[in-house]
N, CA, C and O atoms as a GROMACS GRO file, in nm:
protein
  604
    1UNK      N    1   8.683   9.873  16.696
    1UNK     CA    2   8.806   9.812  16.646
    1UNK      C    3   8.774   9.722  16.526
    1UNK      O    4   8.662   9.671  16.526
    2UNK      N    5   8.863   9.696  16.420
    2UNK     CA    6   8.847   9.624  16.331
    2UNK      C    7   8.883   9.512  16.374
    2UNK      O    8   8.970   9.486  16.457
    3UNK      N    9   8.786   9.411  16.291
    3UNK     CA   10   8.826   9.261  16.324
    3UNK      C   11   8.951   9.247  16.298
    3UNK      O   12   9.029   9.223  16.391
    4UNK      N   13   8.983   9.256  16.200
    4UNK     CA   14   9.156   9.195  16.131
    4UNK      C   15   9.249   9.266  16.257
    4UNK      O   16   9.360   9.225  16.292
    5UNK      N   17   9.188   9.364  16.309
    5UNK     CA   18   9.309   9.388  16.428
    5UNK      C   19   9.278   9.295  16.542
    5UNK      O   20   9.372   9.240  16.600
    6UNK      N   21   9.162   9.276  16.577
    6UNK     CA   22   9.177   9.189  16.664
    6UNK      C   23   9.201   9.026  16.683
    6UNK      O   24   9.217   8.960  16.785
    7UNK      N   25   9.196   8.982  16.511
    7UNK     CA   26   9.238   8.888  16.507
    7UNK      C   27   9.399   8.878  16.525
    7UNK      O   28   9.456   8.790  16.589
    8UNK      N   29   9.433   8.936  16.488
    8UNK     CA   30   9.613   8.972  16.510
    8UNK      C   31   9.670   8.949  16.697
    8UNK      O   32   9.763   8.894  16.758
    9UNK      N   33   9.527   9.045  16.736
    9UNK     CA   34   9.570   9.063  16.888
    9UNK      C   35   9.555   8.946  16.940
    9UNK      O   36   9.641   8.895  17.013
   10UNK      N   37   9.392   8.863  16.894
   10UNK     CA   38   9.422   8.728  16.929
   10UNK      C   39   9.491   8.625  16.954
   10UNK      O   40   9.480   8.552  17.053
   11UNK      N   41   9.598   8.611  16.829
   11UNK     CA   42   9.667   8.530  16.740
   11UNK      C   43   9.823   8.601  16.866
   11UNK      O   44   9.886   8.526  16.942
   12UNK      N   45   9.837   8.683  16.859
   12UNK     CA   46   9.928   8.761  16.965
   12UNK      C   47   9.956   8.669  17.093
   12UNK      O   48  10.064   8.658  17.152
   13UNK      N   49   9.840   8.608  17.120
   13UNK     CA   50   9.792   8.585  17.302
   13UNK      C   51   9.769   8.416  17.273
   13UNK      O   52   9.814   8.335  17.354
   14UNK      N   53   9.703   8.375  17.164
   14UNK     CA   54   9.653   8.264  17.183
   14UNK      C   55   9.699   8.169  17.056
   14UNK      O   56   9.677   8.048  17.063
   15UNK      N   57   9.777   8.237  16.914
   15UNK     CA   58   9.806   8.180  16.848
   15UNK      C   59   9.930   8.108  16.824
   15UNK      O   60  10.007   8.146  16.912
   16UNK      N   61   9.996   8.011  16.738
   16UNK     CA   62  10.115   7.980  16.693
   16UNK      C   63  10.138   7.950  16.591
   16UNK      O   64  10.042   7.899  16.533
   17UNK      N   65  10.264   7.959  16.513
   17UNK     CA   66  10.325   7.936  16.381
   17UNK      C   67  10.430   7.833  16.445
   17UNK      O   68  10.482   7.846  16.556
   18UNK      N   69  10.450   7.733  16.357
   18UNK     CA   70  10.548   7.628  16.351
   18UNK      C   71  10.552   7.550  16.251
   18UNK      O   72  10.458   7.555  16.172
   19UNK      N   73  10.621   7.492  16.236
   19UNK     CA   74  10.726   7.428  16.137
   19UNK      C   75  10.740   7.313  16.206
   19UNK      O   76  10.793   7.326  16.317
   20UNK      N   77  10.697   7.161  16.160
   20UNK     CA   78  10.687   7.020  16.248
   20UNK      C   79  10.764   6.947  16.109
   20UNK      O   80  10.743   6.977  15.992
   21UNK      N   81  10.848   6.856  16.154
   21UNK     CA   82  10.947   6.767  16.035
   21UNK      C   83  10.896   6.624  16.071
   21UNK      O   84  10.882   6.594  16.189
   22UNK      N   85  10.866   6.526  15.959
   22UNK     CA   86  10.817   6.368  15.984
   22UNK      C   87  10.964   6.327  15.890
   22UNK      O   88  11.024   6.394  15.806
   23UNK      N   89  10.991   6.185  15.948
   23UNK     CA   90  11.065   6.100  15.850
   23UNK      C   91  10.942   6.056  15.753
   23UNK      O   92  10.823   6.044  15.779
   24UNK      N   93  11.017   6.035  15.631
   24UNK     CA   94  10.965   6.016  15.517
   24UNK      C   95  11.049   5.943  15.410
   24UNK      O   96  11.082   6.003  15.308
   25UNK      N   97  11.085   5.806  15.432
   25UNK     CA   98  11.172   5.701  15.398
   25UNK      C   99  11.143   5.769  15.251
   25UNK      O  100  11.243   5.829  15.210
   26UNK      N  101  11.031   5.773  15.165
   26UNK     CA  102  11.052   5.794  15.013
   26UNK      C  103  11.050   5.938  15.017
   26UNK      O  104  10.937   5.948  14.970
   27UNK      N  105  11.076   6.030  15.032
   27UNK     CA  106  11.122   6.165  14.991
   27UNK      C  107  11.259   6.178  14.984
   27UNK      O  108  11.325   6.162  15.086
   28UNK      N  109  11.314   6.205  14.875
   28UNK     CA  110  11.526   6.252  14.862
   28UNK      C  111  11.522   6.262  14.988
   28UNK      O  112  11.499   6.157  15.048
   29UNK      N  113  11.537   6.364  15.056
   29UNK     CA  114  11.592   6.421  15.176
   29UNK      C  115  11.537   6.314  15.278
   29UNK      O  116  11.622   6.319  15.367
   30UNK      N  117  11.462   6.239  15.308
   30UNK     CA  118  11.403   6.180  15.431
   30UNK      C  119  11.317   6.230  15.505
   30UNK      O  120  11.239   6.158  15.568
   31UNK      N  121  11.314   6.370  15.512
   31UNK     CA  122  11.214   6.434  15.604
   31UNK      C  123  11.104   6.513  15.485
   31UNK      O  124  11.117   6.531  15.364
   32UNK      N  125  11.009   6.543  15.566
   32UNK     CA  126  10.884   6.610  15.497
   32UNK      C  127  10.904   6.708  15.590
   32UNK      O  128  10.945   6.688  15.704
   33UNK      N  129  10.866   6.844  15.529
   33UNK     CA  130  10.811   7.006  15.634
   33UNK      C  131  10.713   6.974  15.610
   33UNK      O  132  10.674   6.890  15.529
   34UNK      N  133  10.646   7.050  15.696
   34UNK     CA  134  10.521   7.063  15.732
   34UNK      C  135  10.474   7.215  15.821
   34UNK      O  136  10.427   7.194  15.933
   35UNK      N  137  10.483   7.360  15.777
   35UNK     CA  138  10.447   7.465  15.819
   35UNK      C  139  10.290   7.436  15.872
   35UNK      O  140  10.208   7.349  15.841
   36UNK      N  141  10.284   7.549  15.968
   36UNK     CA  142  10.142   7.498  16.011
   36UNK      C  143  10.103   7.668  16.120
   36UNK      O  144  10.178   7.719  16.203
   37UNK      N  145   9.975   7.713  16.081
   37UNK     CA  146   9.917   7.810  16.170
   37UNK      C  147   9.823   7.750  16.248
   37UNK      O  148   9.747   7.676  16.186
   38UNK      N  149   9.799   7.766  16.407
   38UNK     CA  150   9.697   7.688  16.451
   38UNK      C  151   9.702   7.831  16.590
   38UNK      O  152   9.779   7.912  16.643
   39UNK      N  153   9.560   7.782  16.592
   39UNK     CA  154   9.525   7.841  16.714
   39UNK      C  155   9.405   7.762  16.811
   39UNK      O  156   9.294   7.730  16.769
   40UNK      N  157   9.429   7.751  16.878
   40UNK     CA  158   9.380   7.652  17.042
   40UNK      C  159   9.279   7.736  17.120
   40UNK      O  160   9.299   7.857  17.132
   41UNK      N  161   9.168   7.678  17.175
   41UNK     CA  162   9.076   7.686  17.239
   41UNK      C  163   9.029   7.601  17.325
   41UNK      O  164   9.036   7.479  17.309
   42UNK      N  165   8.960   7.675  17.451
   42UNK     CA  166   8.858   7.560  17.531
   42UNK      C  167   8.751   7.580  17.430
   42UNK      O  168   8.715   7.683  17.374
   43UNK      N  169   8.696   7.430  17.419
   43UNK     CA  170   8.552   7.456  17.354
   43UNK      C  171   8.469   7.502  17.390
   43UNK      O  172   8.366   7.462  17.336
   44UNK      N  173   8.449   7.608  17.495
   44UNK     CA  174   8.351   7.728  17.510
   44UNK      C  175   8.373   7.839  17.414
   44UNK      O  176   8.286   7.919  17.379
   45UNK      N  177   8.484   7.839  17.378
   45UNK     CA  178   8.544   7.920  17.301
   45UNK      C  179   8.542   7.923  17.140
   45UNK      O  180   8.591   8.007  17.064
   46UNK      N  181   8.442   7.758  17.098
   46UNK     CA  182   8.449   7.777  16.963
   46UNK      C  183   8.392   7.879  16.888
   46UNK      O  184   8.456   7.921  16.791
   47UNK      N  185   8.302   7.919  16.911
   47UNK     CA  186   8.272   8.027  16.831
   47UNK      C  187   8.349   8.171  16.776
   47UNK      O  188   8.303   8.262  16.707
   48UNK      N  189   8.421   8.161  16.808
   48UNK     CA  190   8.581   8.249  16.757
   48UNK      C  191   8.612   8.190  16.689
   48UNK      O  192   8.626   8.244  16.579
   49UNK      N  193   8.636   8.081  16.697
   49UNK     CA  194   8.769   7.992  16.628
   49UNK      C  195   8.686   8.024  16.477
   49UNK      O  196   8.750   8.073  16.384
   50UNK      N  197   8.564   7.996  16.465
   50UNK     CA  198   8.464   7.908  16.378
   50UNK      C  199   8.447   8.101  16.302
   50UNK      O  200   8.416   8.114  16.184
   51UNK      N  201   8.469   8.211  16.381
   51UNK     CA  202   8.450   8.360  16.303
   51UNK      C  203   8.617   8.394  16.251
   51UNK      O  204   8.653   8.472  16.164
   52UNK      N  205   8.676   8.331  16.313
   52UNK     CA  206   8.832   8.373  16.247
   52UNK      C  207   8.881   8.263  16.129
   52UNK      O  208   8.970   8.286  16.047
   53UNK      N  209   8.803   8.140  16.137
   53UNK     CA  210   8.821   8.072  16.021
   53UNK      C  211   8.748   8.097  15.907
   53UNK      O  212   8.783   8.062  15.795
   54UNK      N  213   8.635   8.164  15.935
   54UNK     CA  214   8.540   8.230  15.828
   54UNK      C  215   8.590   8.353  15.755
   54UNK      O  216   8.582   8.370  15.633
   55UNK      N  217   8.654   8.456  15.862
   55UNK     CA  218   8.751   8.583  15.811
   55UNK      C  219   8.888   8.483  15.693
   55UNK      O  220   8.921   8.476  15.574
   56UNK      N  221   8.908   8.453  15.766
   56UNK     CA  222   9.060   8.371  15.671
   56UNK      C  223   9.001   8.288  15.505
   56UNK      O  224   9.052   8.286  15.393
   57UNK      N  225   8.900   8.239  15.549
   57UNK     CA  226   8.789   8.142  15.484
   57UNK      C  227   8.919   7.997  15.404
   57UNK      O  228   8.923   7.942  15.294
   58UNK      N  229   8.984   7.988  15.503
   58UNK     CA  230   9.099   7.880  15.440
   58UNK      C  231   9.075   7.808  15.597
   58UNK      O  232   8.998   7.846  15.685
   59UNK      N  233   9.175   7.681  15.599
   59UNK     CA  234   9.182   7.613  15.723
   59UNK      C  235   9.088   7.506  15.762
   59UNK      O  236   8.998   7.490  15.680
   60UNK      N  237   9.085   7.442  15.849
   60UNK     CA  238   8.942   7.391  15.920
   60UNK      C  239   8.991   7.409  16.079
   60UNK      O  240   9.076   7.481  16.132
   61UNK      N  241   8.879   7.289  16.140
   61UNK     CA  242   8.861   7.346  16.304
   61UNK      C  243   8.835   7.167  16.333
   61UNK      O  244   8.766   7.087  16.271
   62UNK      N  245   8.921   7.152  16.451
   62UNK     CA  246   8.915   6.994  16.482
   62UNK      C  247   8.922   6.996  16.616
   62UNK      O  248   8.988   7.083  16.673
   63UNK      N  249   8.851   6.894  16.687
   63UNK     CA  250   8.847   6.869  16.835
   63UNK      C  251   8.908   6.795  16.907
   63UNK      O  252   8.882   6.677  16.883
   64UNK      N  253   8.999   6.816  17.010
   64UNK     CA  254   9.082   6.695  17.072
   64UNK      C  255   9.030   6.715  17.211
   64UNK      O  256   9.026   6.807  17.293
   65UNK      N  257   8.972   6.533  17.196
   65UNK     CA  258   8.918   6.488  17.290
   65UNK      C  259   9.007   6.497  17.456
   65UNK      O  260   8.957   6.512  17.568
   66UNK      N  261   9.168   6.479  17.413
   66UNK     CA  262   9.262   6.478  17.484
   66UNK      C  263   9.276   6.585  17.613
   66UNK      O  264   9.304   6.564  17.731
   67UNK      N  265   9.237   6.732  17.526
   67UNK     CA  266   9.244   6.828  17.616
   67UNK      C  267   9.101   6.929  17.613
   67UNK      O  268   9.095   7.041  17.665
   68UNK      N  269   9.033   6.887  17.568
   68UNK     CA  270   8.920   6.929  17.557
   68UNK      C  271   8.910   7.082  17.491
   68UNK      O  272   8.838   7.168  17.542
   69UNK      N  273   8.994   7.104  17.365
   69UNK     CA  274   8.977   7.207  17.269
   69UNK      C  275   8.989   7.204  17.150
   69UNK      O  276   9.054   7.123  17.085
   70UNK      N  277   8.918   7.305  17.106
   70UNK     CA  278   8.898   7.294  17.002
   70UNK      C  279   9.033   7.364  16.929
   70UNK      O  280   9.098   7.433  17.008
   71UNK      N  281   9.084   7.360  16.799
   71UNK     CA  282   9.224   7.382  16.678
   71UNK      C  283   9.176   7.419  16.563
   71UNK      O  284   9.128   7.344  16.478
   72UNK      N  285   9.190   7.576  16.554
   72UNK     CA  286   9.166   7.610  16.420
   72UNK      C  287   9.353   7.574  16.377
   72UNK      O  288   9.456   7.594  16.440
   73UNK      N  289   9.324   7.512  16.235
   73UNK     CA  290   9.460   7.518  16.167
   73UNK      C  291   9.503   7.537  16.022
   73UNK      O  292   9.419   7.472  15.958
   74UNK      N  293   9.574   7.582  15.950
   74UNK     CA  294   9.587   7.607  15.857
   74UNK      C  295   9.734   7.562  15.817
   74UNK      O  296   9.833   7.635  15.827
   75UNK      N  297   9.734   7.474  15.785
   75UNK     CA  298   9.817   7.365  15.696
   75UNK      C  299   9.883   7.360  15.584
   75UNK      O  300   9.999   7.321  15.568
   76UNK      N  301   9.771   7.419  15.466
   76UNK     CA  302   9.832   7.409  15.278
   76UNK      C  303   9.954   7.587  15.290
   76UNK      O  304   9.954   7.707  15.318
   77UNK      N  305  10.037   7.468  15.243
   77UNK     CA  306  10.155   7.566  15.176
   77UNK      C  307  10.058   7.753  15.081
   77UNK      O  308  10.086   7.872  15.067
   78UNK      N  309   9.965   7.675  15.051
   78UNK     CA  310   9.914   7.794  14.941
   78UNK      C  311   9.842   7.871  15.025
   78UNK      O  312   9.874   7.990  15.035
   79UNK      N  313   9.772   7.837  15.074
   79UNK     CA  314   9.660   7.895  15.189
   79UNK      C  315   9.772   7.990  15.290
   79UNK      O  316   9.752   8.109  15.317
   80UNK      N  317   9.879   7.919  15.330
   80UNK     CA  318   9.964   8.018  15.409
   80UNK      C  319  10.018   8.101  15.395
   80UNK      O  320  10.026   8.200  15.469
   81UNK      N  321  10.111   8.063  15.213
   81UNK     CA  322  10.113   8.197  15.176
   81UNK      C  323  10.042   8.313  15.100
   81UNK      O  324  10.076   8.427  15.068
   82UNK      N  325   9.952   8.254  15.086
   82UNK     CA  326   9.815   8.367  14.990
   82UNK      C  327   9.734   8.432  15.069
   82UNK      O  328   9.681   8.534  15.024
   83UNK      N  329   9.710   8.396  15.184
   83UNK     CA  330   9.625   8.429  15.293
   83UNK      C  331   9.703   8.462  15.381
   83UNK      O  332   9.760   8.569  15.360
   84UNK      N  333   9.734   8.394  15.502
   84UNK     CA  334   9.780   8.377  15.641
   84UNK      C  335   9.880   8.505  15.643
   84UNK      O  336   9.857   8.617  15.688
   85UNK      N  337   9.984   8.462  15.586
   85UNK     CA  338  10.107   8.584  15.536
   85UNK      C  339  10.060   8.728  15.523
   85UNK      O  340  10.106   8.813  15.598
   86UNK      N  341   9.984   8.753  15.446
   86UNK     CA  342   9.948   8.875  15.381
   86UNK      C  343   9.844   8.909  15.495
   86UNK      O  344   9.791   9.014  15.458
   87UNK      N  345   9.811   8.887  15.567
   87UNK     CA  346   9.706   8.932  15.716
   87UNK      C  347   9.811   8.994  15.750
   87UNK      O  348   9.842   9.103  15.700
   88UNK      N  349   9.915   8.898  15.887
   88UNK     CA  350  10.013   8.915  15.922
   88UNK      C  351  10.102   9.057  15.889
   88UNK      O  352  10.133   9.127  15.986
   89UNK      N  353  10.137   9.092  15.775
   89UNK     CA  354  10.217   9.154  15.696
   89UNK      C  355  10.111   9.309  15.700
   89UNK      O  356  10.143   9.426  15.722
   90UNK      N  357  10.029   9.271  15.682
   90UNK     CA  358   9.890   9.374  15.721
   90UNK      C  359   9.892   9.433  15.841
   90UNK      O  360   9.906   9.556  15.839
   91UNK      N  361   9.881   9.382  15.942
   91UNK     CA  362   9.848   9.374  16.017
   91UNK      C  363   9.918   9.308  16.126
   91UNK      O  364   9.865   9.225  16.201
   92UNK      N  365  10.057   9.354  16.133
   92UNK     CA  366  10.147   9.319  16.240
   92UNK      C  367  10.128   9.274  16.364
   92UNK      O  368  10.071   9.339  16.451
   93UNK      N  369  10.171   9.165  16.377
   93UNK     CA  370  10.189   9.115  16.568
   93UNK      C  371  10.280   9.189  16.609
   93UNK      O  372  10.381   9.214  16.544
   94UNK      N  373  10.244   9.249  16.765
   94UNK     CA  374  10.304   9.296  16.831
   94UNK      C  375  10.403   9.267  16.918
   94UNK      O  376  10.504   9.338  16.924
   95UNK      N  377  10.384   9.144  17.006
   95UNK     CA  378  10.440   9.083  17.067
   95UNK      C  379  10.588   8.958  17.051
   95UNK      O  380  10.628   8.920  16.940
   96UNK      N  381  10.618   8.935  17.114
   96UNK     CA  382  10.766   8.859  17.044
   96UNK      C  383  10.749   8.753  16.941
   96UNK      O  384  10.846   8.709  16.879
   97UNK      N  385  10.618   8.708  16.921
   97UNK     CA  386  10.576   8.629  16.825
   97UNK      C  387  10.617   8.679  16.699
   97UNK      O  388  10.626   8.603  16.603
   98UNK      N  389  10.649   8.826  16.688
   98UNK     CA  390  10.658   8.907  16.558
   98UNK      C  391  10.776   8.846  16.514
   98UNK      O  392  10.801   8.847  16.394
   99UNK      N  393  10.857   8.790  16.597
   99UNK     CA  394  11.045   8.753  16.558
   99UNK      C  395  11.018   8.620  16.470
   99UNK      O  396  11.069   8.613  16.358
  100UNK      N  397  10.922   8.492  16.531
  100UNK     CA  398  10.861   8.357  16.501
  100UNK      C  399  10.805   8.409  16.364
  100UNK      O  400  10.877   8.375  16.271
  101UNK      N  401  10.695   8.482  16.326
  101UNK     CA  402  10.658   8.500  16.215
  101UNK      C  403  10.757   8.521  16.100
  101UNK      O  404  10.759   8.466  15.990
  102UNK      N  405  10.853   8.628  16.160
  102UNK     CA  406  10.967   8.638  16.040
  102UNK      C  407  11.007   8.543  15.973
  102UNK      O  408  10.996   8.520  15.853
  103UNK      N  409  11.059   8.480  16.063
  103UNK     CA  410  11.065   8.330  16.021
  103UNK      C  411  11.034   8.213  15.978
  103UNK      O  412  11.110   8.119  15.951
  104UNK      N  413  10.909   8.220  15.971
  104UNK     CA  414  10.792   8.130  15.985
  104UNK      C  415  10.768   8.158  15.794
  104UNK      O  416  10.732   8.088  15.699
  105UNK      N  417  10.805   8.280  15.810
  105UNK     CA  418  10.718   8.375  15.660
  105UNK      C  419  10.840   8.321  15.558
  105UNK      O  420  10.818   8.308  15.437
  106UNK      N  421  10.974   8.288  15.617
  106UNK     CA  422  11.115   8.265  15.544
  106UNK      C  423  11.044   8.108  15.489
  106UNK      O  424  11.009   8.064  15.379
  107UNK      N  425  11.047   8.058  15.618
  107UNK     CA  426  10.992   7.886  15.562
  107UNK      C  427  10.931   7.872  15.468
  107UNK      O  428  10.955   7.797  15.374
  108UNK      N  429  10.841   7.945  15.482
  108UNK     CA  430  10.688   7.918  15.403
  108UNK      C  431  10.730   7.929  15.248
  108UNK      O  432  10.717   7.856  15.150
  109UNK      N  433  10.788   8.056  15.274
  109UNK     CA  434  10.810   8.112  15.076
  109UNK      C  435  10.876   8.011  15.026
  109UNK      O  436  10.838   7.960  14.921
  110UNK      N  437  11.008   7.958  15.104
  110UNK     CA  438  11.123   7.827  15.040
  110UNK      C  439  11.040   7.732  15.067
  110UNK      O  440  11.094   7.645  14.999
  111UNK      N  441  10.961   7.687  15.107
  111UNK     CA  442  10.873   7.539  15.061
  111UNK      C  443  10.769   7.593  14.963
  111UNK      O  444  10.735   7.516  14.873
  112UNK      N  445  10.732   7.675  14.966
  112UNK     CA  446  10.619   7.762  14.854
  112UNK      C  447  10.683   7.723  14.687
  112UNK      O  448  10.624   7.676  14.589
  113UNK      N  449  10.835   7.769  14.709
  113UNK     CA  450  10.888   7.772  14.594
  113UNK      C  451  10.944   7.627  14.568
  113UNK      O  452  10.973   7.620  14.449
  114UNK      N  453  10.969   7.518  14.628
  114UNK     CA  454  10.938   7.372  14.635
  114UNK      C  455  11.125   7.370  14.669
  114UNK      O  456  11.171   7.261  14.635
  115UNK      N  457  11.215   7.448  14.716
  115UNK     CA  458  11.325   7.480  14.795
  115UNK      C  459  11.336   7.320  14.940
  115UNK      O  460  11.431   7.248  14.971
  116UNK      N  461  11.270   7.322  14.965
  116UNK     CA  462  11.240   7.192  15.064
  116UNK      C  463  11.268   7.088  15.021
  116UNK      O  464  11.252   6.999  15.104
  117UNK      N  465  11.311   7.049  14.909
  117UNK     CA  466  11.316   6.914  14.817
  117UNK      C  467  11.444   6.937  14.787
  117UNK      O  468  11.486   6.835  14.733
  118UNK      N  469  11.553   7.043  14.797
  118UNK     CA  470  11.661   7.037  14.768
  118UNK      C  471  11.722   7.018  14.933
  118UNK      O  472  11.697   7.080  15.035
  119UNK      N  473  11.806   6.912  14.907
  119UNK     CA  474  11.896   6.894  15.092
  119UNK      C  475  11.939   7.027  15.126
  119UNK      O  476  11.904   7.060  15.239
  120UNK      N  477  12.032   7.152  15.034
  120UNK     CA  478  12.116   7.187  15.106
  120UNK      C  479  11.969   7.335  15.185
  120UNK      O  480  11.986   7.395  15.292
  121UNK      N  481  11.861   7.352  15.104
  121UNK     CA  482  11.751   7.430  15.180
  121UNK      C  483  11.723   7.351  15.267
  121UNK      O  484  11.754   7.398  15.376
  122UNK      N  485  11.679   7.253  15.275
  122UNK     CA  486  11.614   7.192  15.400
  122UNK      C  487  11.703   7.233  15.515
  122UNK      O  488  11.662   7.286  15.618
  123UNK      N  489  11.823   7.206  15.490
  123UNK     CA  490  11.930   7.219  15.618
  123UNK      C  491  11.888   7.342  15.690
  123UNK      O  492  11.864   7.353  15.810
  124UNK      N  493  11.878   7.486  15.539
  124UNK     CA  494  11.838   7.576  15.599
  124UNK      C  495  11.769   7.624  15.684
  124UNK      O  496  11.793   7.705  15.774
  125UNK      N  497  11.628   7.540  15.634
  125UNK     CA  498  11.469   7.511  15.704
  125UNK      C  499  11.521   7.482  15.821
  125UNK      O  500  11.495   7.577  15.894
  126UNK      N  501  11.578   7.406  15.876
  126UNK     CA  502  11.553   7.316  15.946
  126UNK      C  503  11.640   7.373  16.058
  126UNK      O  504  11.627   7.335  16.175
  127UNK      N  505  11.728   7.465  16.022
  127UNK     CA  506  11.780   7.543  16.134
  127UNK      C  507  11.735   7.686  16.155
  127UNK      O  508  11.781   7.752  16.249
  128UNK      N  509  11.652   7.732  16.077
  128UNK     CA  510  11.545   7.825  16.074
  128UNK      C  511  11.437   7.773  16.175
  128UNK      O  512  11.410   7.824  16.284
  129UNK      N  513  11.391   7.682  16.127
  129UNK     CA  514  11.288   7.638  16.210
  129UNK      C  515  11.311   7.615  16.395
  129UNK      O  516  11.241   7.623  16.496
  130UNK      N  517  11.456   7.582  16.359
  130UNK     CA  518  11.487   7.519  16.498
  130UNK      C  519  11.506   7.680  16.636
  130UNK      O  520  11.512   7.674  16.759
  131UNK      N  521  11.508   7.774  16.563
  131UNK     CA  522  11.465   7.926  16.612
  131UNK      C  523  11.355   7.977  16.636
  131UNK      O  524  11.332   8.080  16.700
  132UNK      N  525  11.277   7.902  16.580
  132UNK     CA  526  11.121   7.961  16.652
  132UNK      C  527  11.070   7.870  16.779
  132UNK      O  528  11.131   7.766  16.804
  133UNK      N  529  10.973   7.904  16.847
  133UNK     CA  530  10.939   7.851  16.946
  133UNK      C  531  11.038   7.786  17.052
  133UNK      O  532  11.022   7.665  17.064
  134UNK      N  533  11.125   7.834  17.121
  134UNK     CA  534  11.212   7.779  17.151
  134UNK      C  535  11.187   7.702  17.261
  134UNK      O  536  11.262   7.612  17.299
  135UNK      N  537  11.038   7.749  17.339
  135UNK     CA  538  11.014   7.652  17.437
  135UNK      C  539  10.957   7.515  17.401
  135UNK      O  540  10.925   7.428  17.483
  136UNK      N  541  10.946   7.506  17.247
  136UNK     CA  542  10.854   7.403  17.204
  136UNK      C  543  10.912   7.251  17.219
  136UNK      O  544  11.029   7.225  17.194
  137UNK      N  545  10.825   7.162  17.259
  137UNK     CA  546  10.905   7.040  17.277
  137UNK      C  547  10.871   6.992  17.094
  137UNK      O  548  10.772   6.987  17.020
  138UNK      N  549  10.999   6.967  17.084
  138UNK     CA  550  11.021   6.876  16.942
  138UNK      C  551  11.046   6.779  16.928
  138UNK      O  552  11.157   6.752  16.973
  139UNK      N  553  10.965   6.655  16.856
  139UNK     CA  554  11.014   6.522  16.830
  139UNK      C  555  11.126   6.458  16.840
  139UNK      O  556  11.154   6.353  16.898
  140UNK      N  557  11.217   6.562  16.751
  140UNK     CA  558  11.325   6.522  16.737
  140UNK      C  559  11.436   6.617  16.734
  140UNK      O  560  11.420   6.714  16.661
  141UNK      N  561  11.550   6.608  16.802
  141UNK     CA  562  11.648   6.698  16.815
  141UNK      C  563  11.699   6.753  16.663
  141UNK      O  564  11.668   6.680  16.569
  142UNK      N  565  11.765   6.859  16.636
  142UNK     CA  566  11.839   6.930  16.555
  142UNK      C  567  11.913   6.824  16.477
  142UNK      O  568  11.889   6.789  16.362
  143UNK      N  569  11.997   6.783  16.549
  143UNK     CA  570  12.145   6.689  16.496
  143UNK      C  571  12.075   6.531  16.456
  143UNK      O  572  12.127   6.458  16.373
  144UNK      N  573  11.929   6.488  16.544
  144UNK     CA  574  11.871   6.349  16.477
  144UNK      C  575  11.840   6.386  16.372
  144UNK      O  576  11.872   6.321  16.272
  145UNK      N  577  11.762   6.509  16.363
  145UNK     CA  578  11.651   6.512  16.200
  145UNK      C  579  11.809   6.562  16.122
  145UNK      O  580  11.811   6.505  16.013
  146UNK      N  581  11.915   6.632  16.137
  146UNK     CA  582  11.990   6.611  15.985
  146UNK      C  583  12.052   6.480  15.954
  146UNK      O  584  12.079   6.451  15.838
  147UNK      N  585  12.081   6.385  16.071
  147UNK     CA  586  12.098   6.255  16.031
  147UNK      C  587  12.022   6.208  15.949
  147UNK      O  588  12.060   6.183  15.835
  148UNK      N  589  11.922   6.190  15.981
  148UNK     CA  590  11.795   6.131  15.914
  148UNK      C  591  11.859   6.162  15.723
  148UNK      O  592  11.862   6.065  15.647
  149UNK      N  593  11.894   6.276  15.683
  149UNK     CA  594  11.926   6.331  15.606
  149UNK      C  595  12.039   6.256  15.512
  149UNK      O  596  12.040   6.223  15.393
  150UNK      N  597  12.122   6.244  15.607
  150UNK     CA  598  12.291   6.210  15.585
  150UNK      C  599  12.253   6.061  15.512
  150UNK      O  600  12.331   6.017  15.428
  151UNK      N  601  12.158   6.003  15.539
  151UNK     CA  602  12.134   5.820  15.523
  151UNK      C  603  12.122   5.803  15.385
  151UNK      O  604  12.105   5.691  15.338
   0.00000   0.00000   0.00000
């Protein structure tokens, strides 16, 4: 099997795409995006993390003491869409994650194209975003973060 497929299959089982919003008193809008690819490990397990960040050759790998694993993640707007995207797009997820990526891939391009800095995209973002991961616990509800907005 080729790696790039099994990184996919990996990423299938053990990975996530999300979209996390901070208040940000000096930005127009109030909030900052923040797209983000990460994938989670027990640290027995780093040595994957440390061959799929080498395949990607973008990202880094950080340890939380908290739960005892290791986080490959990939963060820069550019890196996500020059890289991360174009795997993906390659090399399709199979699993319902494929619906999250769609989406994920929508975000990325409108903050790529700096769309995130205009209110009435963010709104977009931000109810885009609010469709992926639906089991995910979020900081902040839907209707707080467009307040945040309204101020």
């Amino acid at each position: 099997m080729e790696f790039q497929s099994y990184v996919t299959g990996f990423v299938d089982g053990e990975g996530t795409f999300l979209v996390s919003f901070s208040r940000r008193e000096k930005l127009n809008t109030k909030i900052e995006v923040r797209p983000g690819f990460s994938i989670a490990q027990h640290k027995r397990n780093l040595k994957i993390l440390q061959r799929i960040q080498q395949y990607f050759g973008v990202g880094a790998i950080r340890f939380s003491k908290r739960d005892q694993n290791y986080k490959y993640e990939v963060r820069s707007i550019n890196d996500l869409v020059k890289v991360i995207i174009p795997h993906f797009e390659k090399f399709p997820l199979q699993t319902t994650k494929a619906k999250d990526f769609v989406v994920f891939k929508q975000i990325c391009r409108l903050v790529y194209s700096k769309h995130h800095l205009n209110p009435d995209y963010l709104r977009q973002i931000i109810d885009l975003a609010y469709k992926m991961n639906q089991s995910d616990k979020r900081r902040y509800p839907k209707k707080k973060l467009l307040k945040f907005m309204a101020r």
